[in-house]
C-alpha positions as CSV (number, residue, x, y, z in Angstrom):
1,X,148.4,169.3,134.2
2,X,145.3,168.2,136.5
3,X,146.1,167.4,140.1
4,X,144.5,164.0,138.9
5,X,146.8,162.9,136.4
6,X,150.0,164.5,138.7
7,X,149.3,162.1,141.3
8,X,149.5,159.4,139.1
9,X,152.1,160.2,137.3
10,X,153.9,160.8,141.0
11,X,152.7,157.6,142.6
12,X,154.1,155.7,139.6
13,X,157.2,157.8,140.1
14,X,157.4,157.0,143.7
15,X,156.9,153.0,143.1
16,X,159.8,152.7,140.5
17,X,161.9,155.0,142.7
18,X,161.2,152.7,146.1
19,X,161.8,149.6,143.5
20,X,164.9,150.9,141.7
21,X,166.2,151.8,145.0
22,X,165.7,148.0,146.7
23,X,167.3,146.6,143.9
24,X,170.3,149.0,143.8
25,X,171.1,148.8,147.6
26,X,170.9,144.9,147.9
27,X,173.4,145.0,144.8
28,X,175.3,147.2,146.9
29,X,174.7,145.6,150.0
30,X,175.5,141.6,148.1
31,X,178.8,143.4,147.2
32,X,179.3,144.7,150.6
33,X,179.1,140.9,152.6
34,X,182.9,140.8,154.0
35,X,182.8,144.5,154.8
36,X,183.0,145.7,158.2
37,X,180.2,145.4,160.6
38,X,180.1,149.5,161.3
39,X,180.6,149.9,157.9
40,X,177.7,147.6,156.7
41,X,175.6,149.4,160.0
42,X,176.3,153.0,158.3
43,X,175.3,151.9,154.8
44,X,171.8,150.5,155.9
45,X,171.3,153.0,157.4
46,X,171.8,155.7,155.0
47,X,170.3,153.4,152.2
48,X,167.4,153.4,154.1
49,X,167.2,156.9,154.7
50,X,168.7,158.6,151.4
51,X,165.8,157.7,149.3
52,X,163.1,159.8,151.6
53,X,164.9,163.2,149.8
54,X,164.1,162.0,146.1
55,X,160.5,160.8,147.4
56,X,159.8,163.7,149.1
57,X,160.3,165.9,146.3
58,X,157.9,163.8,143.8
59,X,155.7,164.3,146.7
60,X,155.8,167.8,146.8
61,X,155.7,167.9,143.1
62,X,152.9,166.0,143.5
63,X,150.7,168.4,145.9
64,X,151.7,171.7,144.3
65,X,148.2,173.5,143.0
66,X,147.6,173.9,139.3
67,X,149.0,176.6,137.6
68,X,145.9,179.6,137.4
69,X,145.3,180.1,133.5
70,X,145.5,183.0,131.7
C-alpha cells in the first residue's frame, strides 16, 4: 500500500475514532450526572486521555515505510 493512500486511510481512521469516541463518553458522561464529583473528575479525565493509545497506533500505522518489493 502507498504511503499516500495509508494516510488517508489513517486520517479517516483517526476522525471516526476522535468522533465515535465523543459520542461514547458524553453517553457515558449523560449517564454519569448524579455521580460523585471525584468520580465524574477521574472519568474525564481518563476519557480524555484513553483515546490518545488507539490514535497513536493508527498513527504509527500510518508513518511506517512501505514494505521493499521483492
Amino acid at each position: 500500500m502507498s504511503p499516500r493512500v495509508r494516510k488517508l486511510i489513517g486520517s479517516l481512521a483517526l476522525l471516526f475514532l476522535i468522533g465515535f469516541w465523543a459520542v461514547a463518553s458524553t453517553i457515558v458522561a449523560m449517564g454519569m450526572m448524579n455521580a460523585d464529583r471525584m468520580l465524574q473528575m477521574v472519568f474525564y479525565l481518563v476519557a480524555g486521555l484513553l483515546w490518545v493509545i488507539p490514535g497513536a497506533a493508527i498513527i504509527a500505522w500510518m508513518q511506517r515505510p512501505p514494505r521493499a518489493r521483492a
